[in-house]
Steps between C-alpha positions, in 0.01 A plus 500: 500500500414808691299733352673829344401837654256718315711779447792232358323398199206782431762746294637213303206352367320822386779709372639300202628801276769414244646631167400366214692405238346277259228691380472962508324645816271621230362169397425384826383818610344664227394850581152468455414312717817576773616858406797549757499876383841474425615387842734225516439133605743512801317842632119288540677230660490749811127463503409308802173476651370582811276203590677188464395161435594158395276257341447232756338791757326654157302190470442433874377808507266530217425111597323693863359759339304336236411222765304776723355692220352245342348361813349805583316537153416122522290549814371864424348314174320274681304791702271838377809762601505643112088505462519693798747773430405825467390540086791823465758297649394232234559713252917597621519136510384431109639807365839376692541151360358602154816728456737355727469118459685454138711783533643398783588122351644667152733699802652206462663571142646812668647291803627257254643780270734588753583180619639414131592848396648654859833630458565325848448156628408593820247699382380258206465254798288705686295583209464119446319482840275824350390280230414233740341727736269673180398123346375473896294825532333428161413153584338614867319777321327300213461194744343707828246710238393130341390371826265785496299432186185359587523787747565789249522380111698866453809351691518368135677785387829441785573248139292652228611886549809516350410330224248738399467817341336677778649849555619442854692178381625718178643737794635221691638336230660841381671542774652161611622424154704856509613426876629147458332247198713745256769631746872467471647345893604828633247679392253216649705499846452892536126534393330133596677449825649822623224734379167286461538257814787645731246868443142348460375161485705365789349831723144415323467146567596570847229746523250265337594226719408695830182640331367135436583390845271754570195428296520162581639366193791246664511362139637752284670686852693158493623519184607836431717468820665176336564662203653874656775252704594400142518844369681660803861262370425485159446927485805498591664442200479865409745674739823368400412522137418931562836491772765357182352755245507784739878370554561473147375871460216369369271663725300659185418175410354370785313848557318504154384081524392598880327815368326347210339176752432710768257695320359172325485341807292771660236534301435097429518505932231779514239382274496126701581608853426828497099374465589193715622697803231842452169354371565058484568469888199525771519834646569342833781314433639790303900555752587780255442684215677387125639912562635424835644161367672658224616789712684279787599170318533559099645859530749415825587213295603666208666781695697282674595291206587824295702617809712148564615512179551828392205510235317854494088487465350449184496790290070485540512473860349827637338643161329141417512230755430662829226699312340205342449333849206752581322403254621204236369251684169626587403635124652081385297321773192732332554417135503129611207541650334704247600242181452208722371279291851482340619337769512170634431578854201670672624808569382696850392882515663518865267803500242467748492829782711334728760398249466863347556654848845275551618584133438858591688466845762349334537670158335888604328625195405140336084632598520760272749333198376162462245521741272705209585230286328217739232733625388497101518124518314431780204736434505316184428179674265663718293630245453156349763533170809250609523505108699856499748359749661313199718580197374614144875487341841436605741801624856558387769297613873570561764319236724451777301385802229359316231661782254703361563883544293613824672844576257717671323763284249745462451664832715238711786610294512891702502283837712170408887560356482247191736517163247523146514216275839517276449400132868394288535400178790266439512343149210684383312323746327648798506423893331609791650512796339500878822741588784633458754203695302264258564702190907520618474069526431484145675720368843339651444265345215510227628247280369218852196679498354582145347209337264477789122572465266576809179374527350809375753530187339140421187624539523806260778267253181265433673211680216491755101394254320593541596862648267494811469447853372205414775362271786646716369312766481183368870579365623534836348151606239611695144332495223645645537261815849629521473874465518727797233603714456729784599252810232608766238542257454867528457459850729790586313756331139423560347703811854679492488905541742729332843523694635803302 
């Protein structure tokens, strides 16, 4: 029997829309958890993808790809590549799977969320492969990490993190539940796949990818690249769902979910690779600044996005988001540093004087913003008191992002643009907000938001005994052997002459 032509049988076997009339639309598609927005059925079954696939070349596919991946990490276990890496780069690589490992399997409920709850079949079967594709990247990234163990008992935490109360796994956890654990399937298509990975991860893990090449770490350089082919056809998912609102005259729709995960999106990507890219990788294998990445691959992206399809900017864009990049970052990557120990990774300074000359070559002004804040730091260590270098309390942390404020102040505030910490009460309740976009999430929608408590609201509630450092610690998970420290030792600082 000769076998069919690709193009004779692909349409037929994806695109299996009908009418139903046994049961409503309503009970098989209950709004919740599919809102069509009040488009109807035969409108989303115009969706059609852009990358197209059938399940046969899926799985020979994947069937390749996990075949050379896990080759690779066999035979890199076997050898001293990881005790050799350079300690910073250690710490992008534990800080990566801690909050990227389970969040990337529980992906999966979004995938499969549209592949039940899609108001198209061709797009429910795409989403199918998603799910697949998620169950895979969580799998590689608790596997590759447990390999390491004898090497690094930390890599732990790829498992451990998001089952803890640790404030960067409350943040994580924050925001993945909102983008797709709790997410209706448009909503999901739009912010997961159109806004998270079509805007960021995909562009991240590319980045990542070519950065561990670099160092020397083939392991996790092989993975990341197995995991961004995934999420180049899977991101896809997102730009037919924006094209049928926008043709619906639904536009404002897809504006305000894009809007609201953009801005979530950006500051979850700047605390992790914000430090990875700046301070995490060796100054000499540093190809460009997290600025200068932002700048000419998350910006053009967006732009380009926004201008396909007719969306305008966010309404943040200039005032918020292109202001926050000179700065965000940097004052996040210091609080880390500074409350290490409530951390699971070893954080680096990145502040030695040739990594403070490139951060002032690349971000002019740094020297004399957070420069003063490491040249107090590192005449501490000099002097012989590492013991200042650490926290006494906790700071205040945003009820939307879940980061702990770090707007500049004081005299950095005459020299660095940054909003002042907004305070609302909703329900005779209070919240503190980082900024202004994060006040505007909740209060679309404050009834998602509300019952949530940040680490800090547990702390003053009485939830966390006893009210220390001590017993906030140990709420968070962290043992002593566990908690942060600095990951050179000090090394940077001592012998080191003021920059600024």
């Amino acid at each position: 029997m000769p076998k069919l032509n690709r193009s004779e049988w692909y349409d037929l076997t994806r695109d299996m829309n009908w009418n139903l009339t046994y049961v409503t639309d309503e009970q098989v598609w209950p709004e919740e958890l599919s809102n069509s927005y009040g488009i109807p059925s035969e409108a989303w079954w115009t969706w059609d993808e852009p990358y197209k696939i059938s399940y046969p070349e899926y799985v020979h596919n994947q069937s390749g790809k996990d075949e050379s991946v896990y080759a690779v990490n066999a035979v890199i276990g076997r050898s001293n590549l990881f005790e050799n890496l350079d300690p910073a780069w250690k710490a992008a690589i534990v800080s990566h799977y801690g909050a990227i490992a389970v969040p990337e399997y529980v992906a999966g409920i979004g995938e499969a969320r549209m592949g039940r709850f899609g108001r198209a079949a061709a797009w429910r079967n795409m989403a199918m492969f998603g799910t697949l594709d998620e169950t895979r990247h969580g799998q590689l990234q608790t596997y590759f990490p447990y390999t390491m163990l004898a090497k690094e008992p930390r890599l732990d935490w790829a498992h451990k993190a998001m089952h803890t109360n640790e404030w960067g796994a409350i943040a994580a956890r924050h925001l993945f539940d909102d983008m797709f654990t709790a997410n209706d399937a448009v909503s999901t298509a739009i912010q997961l796949t159109f806004t998270f990975e079509t805007g960021f991860s995909n562009l991240q893990f590319l980045g990542m990818a070519a950065d561990a090449m670099g160092v020397g770490d083939v392991d996790f350089s092989s993975l990341i690249s197995s995991i961004q082919t995934d999420e180049a056809r899977h991101a896809q998912q997102g730009e037919p769902t924006v094209k049928i609102l926008i043709e619906q005259g639904k536009g404002d729709v897809a504006q305000k979910l894009v809007d609201h995960m953009f801005w979530r999106s950006w500051h979850i990507f700047a605390l992790l690779t914000g430090a990875a890219m700046d301070y995490y990788t060796p100054l000499e294998h540093r190809k460009h600044s997290f600025g200068e990445f932002m700048n000419e691959f998350i910006i053009k992206q967006f732009m380009d996005q926004f201008r396909d399809f007719g969306l305008e900017r966010p309404w943040y864009w200039d005032e918020h988001f292109l202001t926050e990049l000179s700065w965000y970052h940097h004052a996040t990557h210091l609080g880390v540093w500074f409350w290490r120990p409530t951390v699971w990774w070893n954080p680096a300074a990145g502040a030695s004087p040739e990594e403070r000359e490139w951060l002032e070559e690349k971000y002019p002004g740094w020297n004399d913003t957070f420069g003063k804040y490491w040249d107090v730091i590192g005449q501490n260590v000099r002097d012989g008191h590492p013991e200042r270098t650490g926290p006494e309390t906790f700071p205040m942390v945003c009820n939307m992002c879940q980061i702990p404020l770090c707007n500049p102040a004081g005299y950095m505030a005459g020299k660095l643009p940054s909003p002042e910490p907004l305070t609302l009460v909703w329900n005779g309740r209070p919240y503190q907000f980082c900024s202004a976009p994060c006040q505007w999430i909740f209060e679309q929608n404050p009834a998602r938001f509300q019952g949530h408590l940040s680490l800090l609201d547990r702390f003053l509630g009485g939830v966390i005994q006893p009210p220390t450092i001590e017993g906030a610690l140990a709420y968070m998970g962290l043992s002593p052997e566990e908690m942060g420290q600095d990951a050179t030792n000090f090394e940077w600082a001592r012998g080191a002459v003021l920059v600024g």
